[in-house]
PQR file of N, CA, C, O and H, with PARSE charges and radii, in Angstrom:
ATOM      1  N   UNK A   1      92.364 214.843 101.562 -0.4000 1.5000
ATOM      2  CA  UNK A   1      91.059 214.440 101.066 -0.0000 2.0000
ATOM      3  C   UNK A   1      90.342 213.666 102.176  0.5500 1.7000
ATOM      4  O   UNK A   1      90.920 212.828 102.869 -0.5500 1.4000
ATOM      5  N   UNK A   2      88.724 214.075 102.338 -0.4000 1.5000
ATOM      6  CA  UNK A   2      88.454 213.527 103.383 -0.0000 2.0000
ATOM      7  C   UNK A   2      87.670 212.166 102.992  0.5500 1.7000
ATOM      8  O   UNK A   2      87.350 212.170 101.803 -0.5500 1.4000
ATOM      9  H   UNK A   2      88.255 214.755 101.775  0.4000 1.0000
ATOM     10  N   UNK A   3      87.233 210.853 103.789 -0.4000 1.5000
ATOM     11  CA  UNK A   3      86.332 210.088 103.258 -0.0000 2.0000
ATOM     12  C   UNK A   3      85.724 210.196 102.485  0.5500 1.7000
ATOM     13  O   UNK A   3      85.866 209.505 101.476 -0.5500 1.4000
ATOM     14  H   UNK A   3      87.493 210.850 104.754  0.4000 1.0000
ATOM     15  N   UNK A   4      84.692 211.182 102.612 -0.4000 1.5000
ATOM     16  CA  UNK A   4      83.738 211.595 102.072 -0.0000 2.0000
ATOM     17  C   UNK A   4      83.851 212.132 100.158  0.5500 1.7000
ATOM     18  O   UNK A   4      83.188 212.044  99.124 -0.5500 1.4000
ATOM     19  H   UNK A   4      84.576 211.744 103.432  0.4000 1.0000
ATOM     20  N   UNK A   5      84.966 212.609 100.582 -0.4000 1.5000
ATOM     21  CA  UNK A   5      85.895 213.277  98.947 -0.0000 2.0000
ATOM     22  C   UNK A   5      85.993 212.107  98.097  0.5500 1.7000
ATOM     23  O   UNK A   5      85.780 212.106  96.885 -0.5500 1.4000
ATOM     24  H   UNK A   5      85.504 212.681 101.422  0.4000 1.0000
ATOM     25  N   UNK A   6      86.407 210.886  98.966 -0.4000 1.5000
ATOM     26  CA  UNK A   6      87.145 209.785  98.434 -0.0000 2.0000
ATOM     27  C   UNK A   6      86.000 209.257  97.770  0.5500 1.7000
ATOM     28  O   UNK A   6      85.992 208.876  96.599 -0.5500 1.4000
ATOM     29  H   UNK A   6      86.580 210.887  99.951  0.4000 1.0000
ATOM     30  N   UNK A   7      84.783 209.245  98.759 -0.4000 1.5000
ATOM     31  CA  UNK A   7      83.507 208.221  98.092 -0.0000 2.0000
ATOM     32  C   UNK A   7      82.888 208.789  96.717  0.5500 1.7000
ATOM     33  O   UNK A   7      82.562 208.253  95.658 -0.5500 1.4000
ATOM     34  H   UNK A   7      84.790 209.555  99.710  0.4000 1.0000
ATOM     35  N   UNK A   8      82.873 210.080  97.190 -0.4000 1.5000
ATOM     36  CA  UNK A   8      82.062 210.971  95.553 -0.0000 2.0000
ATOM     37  C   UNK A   8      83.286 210.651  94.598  0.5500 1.7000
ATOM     38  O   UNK A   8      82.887 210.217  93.517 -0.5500 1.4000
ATOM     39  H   UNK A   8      83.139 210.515  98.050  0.4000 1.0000
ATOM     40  N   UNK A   9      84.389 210.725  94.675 -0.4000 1.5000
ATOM     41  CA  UNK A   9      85.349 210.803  93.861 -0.0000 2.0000
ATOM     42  C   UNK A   9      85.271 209.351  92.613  0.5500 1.7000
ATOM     43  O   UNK A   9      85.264 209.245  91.387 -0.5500 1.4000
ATOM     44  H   UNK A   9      84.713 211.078  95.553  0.4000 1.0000
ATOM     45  N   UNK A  10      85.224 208.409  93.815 -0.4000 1.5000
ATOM     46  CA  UNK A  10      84.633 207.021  93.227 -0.0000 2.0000
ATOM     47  C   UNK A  10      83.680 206.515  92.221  0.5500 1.7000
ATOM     48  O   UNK A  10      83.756 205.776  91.240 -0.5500 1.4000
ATOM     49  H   UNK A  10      85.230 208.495  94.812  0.4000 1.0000
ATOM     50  N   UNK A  11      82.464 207.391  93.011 -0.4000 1.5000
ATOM     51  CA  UNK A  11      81.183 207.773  92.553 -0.0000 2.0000
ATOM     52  C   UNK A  11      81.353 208.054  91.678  0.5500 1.7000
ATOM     53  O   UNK A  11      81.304 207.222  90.773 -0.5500 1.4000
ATOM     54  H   UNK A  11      82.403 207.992  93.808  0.4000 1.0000
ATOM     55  N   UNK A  12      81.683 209.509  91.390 -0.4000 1.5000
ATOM     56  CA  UNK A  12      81.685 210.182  89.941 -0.0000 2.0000
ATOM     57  C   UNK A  12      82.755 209.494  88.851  0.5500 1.7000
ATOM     58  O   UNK A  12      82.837 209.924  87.700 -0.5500 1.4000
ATOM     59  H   UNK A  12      81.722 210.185  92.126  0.4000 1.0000
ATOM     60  N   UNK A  13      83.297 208.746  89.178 -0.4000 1.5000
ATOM     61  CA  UNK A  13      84.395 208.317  87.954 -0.0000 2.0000
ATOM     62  C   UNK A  13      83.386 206.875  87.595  0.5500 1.7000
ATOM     63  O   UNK A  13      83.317 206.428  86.450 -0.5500 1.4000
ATOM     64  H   UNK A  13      83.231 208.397  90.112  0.4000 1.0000
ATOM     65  N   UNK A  14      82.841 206.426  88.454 -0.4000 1.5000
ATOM     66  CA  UNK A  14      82.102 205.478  87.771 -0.0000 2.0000
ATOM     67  C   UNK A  14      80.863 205.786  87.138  0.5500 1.7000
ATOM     68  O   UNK A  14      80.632 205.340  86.014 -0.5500 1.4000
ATOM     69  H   UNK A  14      82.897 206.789  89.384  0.4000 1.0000
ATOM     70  N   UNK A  15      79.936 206.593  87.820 -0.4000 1.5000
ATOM     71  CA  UNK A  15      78.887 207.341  86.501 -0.0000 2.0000
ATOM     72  C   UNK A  15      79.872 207.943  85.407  0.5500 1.7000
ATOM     73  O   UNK A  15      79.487 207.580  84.296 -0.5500 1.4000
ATOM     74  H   UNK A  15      80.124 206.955  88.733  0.4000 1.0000
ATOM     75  N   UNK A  16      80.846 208.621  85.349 -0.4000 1.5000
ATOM     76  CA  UNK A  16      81.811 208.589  83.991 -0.0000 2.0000
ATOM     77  C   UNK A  16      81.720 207.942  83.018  0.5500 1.7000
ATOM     78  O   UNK A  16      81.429 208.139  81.838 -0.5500 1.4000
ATOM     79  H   UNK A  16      81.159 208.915  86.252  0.4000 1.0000
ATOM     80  N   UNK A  17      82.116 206.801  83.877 -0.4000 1.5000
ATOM     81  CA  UNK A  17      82.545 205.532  82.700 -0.0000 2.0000
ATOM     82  C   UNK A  17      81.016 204.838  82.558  0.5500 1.7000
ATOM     83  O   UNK A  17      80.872 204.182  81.526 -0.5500 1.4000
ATOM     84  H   UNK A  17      82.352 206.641  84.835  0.4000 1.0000
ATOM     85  N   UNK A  18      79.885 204.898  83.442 -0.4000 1.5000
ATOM     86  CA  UNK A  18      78.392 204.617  82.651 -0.0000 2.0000
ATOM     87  C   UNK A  18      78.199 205.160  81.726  0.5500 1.7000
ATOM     88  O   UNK A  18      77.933 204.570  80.679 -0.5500 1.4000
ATOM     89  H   UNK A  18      80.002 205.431  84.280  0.4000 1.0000
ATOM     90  N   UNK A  19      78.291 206.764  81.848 -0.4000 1.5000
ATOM     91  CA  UNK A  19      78.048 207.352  80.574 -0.0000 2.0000
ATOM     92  C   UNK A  19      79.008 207.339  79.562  0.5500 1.7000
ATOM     93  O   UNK A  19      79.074 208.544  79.320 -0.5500 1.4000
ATOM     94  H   UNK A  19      78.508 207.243  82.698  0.4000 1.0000
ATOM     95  N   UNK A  20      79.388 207.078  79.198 -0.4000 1.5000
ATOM     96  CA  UNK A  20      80.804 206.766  77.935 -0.0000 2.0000
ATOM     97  C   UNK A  20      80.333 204.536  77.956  0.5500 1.7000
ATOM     98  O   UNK A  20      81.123 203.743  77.443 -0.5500 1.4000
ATOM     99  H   UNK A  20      79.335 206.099  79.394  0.4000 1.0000
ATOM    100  N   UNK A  21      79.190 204.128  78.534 -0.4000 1.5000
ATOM    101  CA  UNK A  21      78.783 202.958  77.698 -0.0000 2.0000
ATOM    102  C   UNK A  21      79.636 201.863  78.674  0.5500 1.7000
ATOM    103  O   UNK A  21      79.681 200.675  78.358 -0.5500 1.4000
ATOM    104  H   UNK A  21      78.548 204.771  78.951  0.4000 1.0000
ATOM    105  N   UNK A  22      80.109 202.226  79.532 -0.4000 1.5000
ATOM    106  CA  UNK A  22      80.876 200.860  80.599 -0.0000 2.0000
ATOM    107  C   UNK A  22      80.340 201.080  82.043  0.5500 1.7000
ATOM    108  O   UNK A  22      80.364 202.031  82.824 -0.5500 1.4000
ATOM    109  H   UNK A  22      80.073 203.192  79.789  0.4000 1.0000
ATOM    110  N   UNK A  23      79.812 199.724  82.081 -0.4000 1.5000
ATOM    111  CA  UNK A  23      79.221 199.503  83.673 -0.0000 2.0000
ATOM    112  C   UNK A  23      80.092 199.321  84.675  0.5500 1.7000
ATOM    113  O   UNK A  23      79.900 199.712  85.826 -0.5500 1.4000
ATOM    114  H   UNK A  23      79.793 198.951  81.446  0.4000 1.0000
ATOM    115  N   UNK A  24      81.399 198.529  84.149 -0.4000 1.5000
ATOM    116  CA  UNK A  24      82.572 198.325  84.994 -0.0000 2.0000
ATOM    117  C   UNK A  24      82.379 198.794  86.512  0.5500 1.7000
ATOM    118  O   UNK A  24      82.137 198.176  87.549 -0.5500 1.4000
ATOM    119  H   UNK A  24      81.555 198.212  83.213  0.4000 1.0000
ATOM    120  N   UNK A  25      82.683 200.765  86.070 -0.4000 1.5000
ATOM    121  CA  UNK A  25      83.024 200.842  87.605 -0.0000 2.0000
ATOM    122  C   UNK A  25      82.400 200.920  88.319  0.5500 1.7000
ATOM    123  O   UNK A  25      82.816 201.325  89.404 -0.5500 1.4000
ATOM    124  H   UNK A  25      82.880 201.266  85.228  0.4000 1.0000
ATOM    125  N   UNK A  26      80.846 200.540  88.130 -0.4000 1.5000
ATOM    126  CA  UNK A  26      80.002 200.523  89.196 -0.0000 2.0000
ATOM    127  C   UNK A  26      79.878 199.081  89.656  0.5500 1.7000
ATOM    128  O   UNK A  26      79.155 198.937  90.642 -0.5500 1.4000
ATOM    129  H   UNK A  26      80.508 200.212  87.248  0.4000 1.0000
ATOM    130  N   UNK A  27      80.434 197.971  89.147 -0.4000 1.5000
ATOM    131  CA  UNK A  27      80.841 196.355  89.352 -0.0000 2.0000
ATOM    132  C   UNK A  27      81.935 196.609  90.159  0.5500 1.7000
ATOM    133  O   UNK A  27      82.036 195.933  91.183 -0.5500 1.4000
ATOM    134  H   UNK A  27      81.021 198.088  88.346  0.4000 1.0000
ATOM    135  N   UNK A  28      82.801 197.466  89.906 -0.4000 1.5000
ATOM    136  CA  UNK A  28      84.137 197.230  90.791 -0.0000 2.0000
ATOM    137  C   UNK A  28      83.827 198.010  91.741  0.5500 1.7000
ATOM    138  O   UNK A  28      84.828 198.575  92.180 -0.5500 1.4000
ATOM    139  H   UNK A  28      82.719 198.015  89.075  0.4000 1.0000
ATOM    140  N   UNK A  29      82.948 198.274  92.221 -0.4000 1.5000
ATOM    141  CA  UNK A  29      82.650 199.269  93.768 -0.0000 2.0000
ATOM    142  C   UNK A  29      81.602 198.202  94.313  0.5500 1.7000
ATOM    143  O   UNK A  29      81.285 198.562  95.447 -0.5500 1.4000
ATOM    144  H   UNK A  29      82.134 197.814  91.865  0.4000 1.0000
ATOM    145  N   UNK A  30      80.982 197.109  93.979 -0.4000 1.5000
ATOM    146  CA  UNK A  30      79.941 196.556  94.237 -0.0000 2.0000
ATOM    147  C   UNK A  30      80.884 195.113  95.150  0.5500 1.7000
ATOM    148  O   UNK A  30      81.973 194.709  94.742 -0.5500 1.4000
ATOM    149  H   UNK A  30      81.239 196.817  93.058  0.4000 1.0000
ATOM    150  N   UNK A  31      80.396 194.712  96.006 -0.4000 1.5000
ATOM    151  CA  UNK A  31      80.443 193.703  96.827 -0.0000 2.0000
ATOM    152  C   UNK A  31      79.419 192.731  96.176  0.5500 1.7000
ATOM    153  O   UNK A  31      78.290 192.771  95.688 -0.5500 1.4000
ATOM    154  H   UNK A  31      79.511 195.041  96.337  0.4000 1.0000
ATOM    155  N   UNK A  32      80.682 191.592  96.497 -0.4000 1.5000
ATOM    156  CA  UNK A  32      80.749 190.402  96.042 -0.0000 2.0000
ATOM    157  C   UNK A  32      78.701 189.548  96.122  0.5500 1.7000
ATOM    158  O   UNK A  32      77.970 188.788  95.487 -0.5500 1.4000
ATOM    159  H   UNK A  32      81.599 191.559  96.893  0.4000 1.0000
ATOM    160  N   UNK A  33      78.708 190.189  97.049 -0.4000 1.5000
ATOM    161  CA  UNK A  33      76.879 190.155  97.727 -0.0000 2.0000
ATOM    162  C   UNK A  33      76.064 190.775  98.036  0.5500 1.7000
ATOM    163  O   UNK A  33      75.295 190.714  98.995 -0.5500 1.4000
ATOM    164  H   UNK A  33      79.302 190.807  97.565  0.4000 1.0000
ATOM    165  N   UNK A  34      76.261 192.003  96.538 -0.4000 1.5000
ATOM    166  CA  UNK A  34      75.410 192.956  96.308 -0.0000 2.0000
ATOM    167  C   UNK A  34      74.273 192.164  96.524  0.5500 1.7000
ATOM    168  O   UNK A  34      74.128 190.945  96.621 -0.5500 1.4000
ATOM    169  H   UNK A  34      76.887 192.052  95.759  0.4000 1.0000
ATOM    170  N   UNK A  35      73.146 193.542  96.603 -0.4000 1.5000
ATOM    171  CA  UNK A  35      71.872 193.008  96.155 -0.0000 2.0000
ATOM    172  C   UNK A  35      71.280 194.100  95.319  0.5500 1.7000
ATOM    173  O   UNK A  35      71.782 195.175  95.650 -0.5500 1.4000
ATOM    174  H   UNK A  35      73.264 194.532  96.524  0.4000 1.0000
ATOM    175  N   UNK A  36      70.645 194.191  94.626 -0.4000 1.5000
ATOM    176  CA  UNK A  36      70.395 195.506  93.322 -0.0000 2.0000
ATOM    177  C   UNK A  36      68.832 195.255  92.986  0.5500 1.7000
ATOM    178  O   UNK A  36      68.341 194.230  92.513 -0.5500 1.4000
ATOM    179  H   UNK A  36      70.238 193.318  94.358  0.4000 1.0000
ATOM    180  N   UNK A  37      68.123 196.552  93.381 -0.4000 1.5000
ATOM    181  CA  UNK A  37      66.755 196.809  93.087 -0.0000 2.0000
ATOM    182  C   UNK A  37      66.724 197.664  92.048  0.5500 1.7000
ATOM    183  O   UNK A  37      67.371 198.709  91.975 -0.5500 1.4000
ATOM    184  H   UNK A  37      68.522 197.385  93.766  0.4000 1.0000
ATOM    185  N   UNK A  38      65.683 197.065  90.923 -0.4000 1.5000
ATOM    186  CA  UNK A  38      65.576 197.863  89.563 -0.0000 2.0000
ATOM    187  C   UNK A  38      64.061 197.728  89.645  0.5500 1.7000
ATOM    188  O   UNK A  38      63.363 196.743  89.886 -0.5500 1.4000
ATOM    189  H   UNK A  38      65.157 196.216  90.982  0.4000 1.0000
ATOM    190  N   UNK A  39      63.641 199.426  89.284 -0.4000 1.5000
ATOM    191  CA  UNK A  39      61.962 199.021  89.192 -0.0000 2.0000
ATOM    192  C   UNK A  39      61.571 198.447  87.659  0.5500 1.7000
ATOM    193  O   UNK A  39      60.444 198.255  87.202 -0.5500 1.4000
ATOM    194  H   UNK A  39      64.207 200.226  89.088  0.4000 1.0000
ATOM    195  N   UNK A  40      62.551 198.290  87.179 -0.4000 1.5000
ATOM    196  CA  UNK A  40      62.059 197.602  85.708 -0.0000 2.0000
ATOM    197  C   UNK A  40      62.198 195.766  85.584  0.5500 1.7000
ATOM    198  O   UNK A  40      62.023 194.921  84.707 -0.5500 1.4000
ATOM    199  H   UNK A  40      63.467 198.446  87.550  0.4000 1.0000
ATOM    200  N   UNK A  41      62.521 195.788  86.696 -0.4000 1.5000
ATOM    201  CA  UNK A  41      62.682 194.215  87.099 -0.0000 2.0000
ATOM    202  C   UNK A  41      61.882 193.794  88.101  0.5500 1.7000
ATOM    203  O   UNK A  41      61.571 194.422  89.113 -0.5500 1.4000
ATOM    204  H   UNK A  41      62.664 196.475  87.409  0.4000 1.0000
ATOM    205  N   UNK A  42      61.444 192.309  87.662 -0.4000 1.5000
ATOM    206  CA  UNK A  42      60.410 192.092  88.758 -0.0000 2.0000
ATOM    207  C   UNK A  42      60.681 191.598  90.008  0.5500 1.7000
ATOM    208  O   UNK A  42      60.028 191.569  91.050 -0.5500 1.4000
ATOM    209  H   UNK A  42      61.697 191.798  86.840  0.4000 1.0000
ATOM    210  N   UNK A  43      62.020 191.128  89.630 -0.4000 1.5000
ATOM    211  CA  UNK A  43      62.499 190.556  90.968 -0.0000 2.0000
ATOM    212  C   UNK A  43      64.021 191.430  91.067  0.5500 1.7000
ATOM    213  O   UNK A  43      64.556 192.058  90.154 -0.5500 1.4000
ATOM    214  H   UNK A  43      62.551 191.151  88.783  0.4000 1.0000
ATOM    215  N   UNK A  44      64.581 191.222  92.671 -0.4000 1.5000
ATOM    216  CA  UNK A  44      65.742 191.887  93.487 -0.0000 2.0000
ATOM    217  C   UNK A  44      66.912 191.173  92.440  0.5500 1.7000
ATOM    218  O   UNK A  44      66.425 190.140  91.980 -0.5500 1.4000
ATOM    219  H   UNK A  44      64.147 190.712  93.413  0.4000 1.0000
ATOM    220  N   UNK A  45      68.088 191.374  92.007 -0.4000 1.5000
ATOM    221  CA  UNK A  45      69.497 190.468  91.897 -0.0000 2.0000
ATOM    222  C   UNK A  45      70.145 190.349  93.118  0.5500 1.7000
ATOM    223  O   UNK A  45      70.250 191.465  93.626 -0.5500 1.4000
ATOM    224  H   UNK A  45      68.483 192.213  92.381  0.4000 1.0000
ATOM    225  N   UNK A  46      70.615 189.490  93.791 -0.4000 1.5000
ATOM    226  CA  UNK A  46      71.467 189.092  94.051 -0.0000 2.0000
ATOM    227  C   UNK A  46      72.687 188.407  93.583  0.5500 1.7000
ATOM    228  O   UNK A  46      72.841 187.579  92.686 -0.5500 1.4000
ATOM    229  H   UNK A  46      70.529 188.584  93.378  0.4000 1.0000
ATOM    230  N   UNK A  47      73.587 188.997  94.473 -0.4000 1.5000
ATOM    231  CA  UNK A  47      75.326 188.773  93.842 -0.0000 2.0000
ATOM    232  C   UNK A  47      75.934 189.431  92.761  0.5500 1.7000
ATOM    233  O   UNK A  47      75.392 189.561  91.664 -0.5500 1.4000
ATOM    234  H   UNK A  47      73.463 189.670  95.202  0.4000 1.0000
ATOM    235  N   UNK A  48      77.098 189.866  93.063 -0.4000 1.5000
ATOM    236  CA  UNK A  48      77.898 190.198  92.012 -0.0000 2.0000
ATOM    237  C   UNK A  48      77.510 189.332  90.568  0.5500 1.7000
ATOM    238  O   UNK A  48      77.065 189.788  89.515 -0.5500 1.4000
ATOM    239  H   UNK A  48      77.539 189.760  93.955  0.4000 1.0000
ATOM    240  N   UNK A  49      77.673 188.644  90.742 -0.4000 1.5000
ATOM    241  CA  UNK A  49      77.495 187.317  88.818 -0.0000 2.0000
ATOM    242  C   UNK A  49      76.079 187.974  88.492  0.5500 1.7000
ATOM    243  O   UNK A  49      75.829 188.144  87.299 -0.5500 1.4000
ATOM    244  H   UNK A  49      78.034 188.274  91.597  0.4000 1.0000
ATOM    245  N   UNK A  50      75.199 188.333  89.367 -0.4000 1.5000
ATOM    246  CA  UNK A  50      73.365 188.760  88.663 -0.0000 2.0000
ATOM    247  C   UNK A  50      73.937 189.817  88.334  0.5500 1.7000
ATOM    248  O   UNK A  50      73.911 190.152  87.150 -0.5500 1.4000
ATOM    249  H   UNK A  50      75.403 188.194  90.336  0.4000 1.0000
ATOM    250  N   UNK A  51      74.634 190.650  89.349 -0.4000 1.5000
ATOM    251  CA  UNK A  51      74.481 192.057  88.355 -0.0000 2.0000
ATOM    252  C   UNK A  51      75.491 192.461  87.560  0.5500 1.7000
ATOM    253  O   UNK A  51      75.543 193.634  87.191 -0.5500 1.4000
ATOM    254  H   UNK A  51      74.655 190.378  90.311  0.4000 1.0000
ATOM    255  N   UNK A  52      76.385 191.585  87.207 -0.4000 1.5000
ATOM    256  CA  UNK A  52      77.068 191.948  86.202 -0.0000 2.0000
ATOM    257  C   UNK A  52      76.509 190.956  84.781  0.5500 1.7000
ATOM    258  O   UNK A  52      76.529 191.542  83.699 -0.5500 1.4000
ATOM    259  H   UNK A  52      76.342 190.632  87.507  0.4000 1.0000
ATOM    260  N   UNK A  53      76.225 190.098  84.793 -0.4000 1.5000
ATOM    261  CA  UNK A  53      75.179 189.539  83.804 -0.0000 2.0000
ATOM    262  C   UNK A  53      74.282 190.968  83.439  0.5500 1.7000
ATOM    263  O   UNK A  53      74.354 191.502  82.332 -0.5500 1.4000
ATOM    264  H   UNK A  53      76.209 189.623  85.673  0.4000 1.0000
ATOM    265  N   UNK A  54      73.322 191.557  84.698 -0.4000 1.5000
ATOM    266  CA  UNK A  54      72.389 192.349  84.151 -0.0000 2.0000
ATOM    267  C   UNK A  54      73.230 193.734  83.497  0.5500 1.7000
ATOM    268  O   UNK A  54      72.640 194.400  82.646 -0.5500 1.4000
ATOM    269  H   UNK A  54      73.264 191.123  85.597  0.4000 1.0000
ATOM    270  N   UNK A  55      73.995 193.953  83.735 -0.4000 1.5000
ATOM    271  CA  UNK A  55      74.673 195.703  83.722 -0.0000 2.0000
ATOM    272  C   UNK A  55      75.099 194.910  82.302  0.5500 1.7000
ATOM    273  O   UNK A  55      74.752 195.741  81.463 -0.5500 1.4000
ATOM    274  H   UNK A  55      74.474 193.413  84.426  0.4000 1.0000
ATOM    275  N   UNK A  56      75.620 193.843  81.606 -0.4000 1.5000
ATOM    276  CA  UNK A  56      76.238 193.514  80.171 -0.0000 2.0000
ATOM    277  C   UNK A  56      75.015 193.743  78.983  0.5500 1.7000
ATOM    278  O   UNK A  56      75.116 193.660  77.759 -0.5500 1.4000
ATOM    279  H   UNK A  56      75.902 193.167  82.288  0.4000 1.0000
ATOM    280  N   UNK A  57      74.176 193.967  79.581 -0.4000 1.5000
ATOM    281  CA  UNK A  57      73.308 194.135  78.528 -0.0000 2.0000
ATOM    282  C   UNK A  57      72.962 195.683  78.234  0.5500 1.7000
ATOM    283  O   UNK A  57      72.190 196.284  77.487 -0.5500 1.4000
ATOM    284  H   UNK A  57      74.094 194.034  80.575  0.4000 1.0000
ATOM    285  N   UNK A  58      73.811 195.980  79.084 -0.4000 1.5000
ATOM    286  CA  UNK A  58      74.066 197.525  78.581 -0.0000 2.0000
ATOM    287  C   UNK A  58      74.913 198.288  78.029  0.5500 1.7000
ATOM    288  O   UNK A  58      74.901 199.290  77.315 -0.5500 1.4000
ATOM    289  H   UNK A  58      74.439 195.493  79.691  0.4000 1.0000
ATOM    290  N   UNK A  59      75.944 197.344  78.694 -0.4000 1.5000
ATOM    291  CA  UNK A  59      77.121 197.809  77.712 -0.0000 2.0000
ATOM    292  C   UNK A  59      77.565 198.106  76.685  0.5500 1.7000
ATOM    293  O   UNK A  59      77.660 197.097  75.986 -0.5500 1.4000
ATOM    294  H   UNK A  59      75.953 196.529  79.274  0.4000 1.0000
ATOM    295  N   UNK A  60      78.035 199.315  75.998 -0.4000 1.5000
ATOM    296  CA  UNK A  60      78.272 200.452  74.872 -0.0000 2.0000
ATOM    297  C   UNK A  60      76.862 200.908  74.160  0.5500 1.7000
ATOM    298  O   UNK A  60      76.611 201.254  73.005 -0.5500 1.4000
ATOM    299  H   UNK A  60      77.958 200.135  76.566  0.4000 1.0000
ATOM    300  N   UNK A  61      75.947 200.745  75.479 -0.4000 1.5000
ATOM    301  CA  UNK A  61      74.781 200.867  74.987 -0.0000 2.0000
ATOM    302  C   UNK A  61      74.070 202.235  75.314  0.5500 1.7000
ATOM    303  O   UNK A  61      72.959 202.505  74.858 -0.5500 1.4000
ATOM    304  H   UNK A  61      76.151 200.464  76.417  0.4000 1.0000
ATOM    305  N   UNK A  62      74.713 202.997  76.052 -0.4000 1.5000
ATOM    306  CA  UNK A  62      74.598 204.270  77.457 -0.0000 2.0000
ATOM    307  C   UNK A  62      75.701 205.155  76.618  0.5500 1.7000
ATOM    308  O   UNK A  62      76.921 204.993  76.596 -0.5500 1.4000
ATOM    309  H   UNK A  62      75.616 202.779  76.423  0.4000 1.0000
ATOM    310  N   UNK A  63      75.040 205.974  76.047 -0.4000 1.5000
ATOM    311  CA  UNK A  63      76.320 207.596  75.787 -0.0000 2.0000
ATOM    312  C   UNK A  63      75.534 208.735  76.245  0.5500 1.7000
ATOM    313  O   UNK A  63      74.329 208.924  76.081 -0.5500 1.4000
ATOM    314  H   UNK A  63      74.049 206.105  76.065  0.4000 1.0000
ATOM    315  N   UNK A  64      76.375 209.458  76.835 -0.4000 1.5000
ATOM    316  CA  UNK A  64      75.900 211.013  77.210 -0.0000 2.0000
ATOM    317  C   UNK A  64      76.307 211.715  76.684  0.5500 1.7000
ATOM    318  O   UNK A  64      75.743 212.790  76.885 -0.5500 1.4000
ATOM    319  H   UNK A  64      77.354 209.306  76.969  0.4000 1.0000
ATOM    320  N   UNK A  65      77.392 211.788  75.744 -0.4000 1.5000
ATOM    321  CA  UNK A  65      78.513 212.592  75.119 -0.0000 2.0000
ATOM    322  C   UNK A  65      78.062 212.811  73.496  0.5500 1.7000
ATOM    323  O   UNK A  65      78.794 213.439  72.732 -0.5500 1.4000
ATOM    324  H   UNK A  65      77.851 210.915  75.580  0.4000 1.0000
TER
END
């Protein structure tokens, strides 16, 4: 498997688990000093703690299934 395999692989298991209502694995791929642009927000988050505060208000809230 090359890098590249590894990153989509990542990727796609965490949009997975967005759609089935858990933000998780896109928190556990995120550095500690993310920074996260949402155009529905007026301002940038910074840090892991902003955006997992913001991603909880979504939680089991997102189904695709």
């Amino acid at each position: 498997m090359t890098i590249e395999d590894e990153i989509l692989a990542l990727e796609k298991e965490a949009l997975r688990r967005w759609c089935d209502g858990d933000p998780s694995g896109f928190l556990e791929l995120s550095a500690d000093d993310v920074v996260y642009f949402d155009p529905l927000l007026e301002r940038r988050l910074d840090g892991l703690d902003a955006l997992t505060a913001y991603y909880e208000g979504a939680r089991g809230k997102i189904k695709t299934k």
